[in-house]
N, C-alpha and C positions, 0 to 999 in steps of 0.2 A: 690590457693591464687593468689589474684591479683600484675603484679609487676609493682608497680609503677613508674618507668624510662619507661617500655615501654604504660603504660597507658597516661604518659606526653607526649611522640612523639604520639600518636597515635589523644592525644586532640589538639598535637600543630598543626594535618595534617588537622586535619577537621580548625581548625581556620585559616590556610594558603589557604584550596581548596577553601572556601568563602571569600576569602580575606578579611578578620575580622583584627582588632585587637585587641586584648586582653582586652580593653575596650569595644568596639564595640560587642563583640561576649557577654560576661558577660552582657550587657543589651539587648540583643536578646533573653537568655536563662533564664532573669529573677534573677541573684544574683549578689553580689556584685561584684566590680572589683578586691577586695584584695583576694576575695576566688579564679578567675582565677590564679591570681600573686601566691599564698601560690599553688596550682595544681602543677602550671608548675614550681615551684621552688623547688617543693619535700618536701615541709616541711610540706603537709595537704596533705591527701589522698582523693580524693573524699567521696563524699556522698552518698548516693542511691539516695538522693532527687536531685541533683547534676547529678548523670547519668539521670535521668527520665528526668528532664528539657532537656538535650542534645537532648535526643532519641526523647522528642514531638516537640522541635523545628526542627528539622535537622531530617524528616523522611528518610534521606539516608543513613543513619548512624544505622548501623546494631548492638545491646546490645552485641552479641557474639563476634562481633569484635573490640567493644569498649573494653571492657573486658578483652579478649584474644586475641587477634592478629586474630583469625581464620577468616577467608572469606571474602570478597570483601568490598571496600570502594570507593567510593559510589555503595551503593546497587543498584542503578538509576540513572539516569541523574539527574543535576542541573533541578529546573523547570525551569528557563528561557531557557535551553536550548530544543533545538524539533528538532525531524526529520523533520520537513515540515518546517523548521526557512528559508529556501531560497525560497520560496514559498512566495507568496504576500499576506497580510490578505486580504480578502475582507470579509466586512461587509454587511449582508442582511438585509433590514428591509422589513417587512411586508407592503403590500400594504396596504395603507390607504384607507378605500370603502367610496364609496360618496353615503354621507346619504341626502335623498331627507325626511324629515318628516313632514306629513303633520299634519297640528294642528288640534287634536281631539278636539271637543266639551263636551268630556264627558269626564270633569275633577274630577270627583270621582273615576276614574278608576284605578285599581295599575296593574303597568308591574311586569309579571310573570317570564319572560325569554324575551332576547334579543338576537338574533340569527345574526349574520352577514356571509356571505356568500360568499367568493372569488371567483374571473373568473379561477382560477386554481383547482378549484373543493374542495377546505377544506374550515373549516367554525370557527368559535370561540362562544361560548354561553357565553353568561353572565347572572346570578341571581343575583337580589340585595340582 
């Protein structure tokens, strides 16, 4: 059996580690805000549809430990958080090849494949 004073610390820790608020976190999860208020005040027990909403929005949030206290929270890092976060992003973009084409005369003709070709030896196809 689930006990509910610890099932409310355990929703109020996930709504404190994304620093939610209680309105805030109820529209992230998809119900109303008086269903969070009725949770965390003891007077309504969660729902299964209630824990599911949690578990798909908040993948760090482990069901066995929602649950039952048992095993870690967060199962993972925040995403925004990353081991490479002090690292600089750089952005690559692909070289853009310069297309020299020459106008064919033979305008009944359909392109079959479009091969482009890079100076670093990879290639891209395109079919229309």
């Amino acid at each position: 059996m689930i006990n509910s004073v610890d099932f409310t610390k355990r929703l109020q820790k996930i709504i404190d580690y994304y620093s939610e608020s209680a309105s805030s976190f109820a529209e992230k999860i998809g119900v109303q805000r008086s269903s969070i208020s009725h949770i965390l005040s003891g007077r309504n027990k969660p729902s299964l549809d209630f824990v599911m909403k949690v578990l798909s929005t908040y993948p760090e949030v482990e069901l066995y430990w929602l649950m039952n206290g048992k095993g870690d929270f967060p199962s993972k890092p925040k995403i925004s958080e990353s081991p490479l976060s002090n690292t600089p992003e750089t952005k690559t973009t692909p070289p853009q090849p310069d297309l020299n084409i020459a106008s064919h005369s033979d305008s009944d003709q359909e392109i079959d494949k479009i091969v482009i070709f890079y100076k670093n030896g990879t290639f891209k196809s395109y079919k229309p």
